[in-house]
C-alpha positions in Angstrom: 0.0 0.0 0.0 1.7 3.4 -0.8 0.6 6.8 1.2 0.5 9.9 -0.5 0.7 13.0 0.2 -2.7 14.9 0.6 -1.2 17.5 -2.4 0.1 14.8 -4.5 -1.0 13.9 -8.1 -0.4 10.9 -10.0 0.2 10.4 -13.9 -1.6 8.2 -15.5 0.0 6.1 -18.1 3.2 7.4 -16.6 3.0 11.1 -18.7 6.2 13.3 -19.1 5.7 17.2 -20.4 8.5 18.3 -22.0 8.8 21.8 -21.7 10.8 24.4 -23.7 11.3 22.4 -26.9 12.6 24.5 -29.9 9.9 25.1 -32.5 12.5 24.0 -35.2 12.7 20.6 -32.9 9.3 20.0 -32.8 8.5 20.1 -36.8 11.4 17.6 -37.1 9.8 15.5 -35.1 6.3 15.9 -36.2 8.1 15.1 -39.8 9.9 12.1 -38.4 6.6 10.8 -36.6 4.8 11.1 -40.2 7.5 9.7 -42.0 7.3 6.6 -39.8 3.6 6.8 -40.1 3.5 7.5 -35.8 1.7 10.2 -33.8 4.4 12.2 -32.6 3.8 11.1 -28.8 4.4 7.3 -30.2 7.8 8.8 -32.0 8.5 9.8 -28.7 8.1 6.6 -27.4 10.0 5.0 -29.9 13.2 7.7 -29.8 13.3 7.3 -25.9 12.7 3.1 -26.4 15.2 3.2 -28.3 17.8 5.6 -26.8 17.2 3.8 -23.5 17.6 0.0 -24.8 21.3 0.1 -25.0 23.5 -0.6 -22.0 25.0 2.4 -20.7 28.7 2.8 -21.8 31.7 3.1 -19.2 32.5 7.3 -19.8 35.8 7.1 -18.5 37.1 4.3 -20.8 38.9 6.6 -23.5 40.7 3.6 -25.7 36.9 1.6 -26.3 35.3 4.9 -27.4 38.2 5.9 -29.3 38.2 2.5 -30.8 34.7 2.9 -32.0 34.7 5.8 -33.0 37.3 5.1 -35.9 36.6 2.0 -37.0 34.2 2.2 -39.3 37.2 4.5 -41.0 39.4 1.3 -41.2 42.8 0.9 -39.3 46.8 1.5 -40.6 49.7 -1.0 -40.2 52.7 0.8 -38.7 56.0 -0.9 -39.8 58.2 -0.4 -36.3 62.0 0.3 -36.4 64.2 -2.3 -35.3 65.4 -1.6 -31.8 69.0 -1.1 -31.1 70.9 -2.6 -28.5 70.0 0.0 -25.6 74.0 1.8 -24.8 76.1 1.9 -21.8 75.0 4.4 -19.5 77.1 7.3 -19.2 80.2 7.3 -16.1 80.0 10.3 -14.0 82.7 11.5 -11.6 85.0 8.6 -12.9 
């Protein structure tokens, strides 16, 4: 059993109001939502479904997302010089 508040309101169908969003945002995706032949509150759905579906990624892991974001570009061969013998270090005070 859950108490509430005597001021509090629930949403039904769990709602979210998005306030604030650019005009220029909101034609793309009325366009998108007709384009996939949606209302745009299903678009919604299906952007945040989507976005949401994927595991979170590490954000401190700099080699994986570096990684990824060059592959599709292909990867080099490096020929490496041959190493040298390292030399004697030097004498001081000799």
């Amino acid at each position: 059993m859950r108490i509430l508040a005597p001021n509090a309101k629930l949403a039904s169908g769990g709602a979210v109001i998005v306030r604030g969003l650019a005009p220029e945002l909101k034609a793309r995706l009325r366009v998108r939502a007709a384009h996939n032949g949606r209302s745009m509150a299903a678009e919604v759905r299906a952007i945040l479904e989507t976005a949401l579906a994927a595991p979170e990624e590490a954000t401190n892991d700099f080699t994986a997302f570096a990684q990824r974001l060059f592959a599709p570009l292909g990867g080099i061969e490096l020929e490496l010089p041959s190493r040298e013998p390292a030399r004697d270090p030097p004498e001081f005070g000799a």
